[in-house]
N, C-alpha and C positions, 0 to 999 in steps of 0.2 A: 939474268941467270943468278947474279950476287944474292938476289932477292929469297931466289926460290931456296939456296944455300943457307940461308941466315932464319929463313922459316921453319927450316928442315931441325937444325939449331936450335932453335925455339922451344920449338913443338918436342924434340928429344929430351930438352932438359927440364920440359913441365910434366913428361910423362914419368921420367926421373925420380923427379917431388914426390907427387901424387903417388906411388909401389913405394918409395922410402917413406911415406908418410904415415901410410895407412898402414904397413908393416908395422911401424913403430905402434900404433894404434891396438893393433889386433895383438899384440907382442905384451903389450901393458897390462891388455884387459886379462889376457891368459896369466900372466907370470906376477901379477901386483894384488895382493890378497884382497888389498882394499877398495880393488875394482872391481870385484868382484860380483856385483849386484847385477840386477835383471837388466834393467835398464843400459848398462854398461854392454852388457851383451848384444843389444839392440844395436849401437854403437857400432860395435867391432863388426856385426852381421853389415852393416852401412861401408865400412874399410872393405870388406874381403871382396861387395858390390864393384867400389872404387878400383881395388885392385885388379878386377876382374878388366874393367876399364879401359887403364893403364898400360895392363902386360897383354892384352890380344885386341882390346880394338881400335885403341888409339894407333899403331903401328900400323896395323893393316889398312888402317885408316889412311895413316900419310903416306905408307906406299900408294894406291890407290892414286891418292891426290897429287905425287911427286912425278909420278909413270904415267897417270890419263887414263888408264884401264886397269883391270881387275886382272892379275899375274896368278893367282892362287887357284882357279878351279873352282865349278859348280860348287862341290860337295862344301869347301871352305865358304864361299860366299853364301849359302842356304845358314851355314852356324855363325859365322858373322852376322849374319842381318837378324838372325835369332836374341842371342847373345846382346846385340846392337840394341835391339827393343827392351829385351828385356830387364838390363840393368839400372837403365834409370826407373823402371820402375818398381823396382825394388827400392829405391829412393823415396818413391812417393807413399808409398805403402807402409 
């Protein structure tokens, strides 16, 4: 049981990082003149990807995996799994 506690742990404080991180990212690009370039934007559109991540699937993720079954409802799990596909590949794209 210590295990699945210390995972749970884990996993909260990488998801943590990752929305502090990429906040910080998208926060820069917007408010630092000299970040301003196209490129840069591409960037922060990559953070809002990650945050998207972060603050909905990563959670519902580890509930999911902490409980054994899906607590949330059809209609949630249909935008989950959407969501789910879709952000990494905005990554790749």
């Amino acid at each position: 049981m210590t295990h699945i506690a210390v995972s749970a742990v884990v996993v909260t404080a990488i998801m943590l990082v990752i929305v502090l991180g990429n906040v910080l990212v998208v926060a820069a690009v917007a408010l630092e003149r000299s970040l301003s370039g196209t490129q840069n934007w591409f960037i922060a559109s990559l953070a809002v990807s990650d945050i998207l991540v972060g603050l909905f699937i990563m959670p519902l993720s580890l509930t999911n995996e902490l409980l054994g079954y899906w607590p949330f409802g059809h209609v949630l799990c249909d935008l989950w799994s959407c969501i789910r596909q879709s952000c990494p590949w905005v990554n790749f794209v």
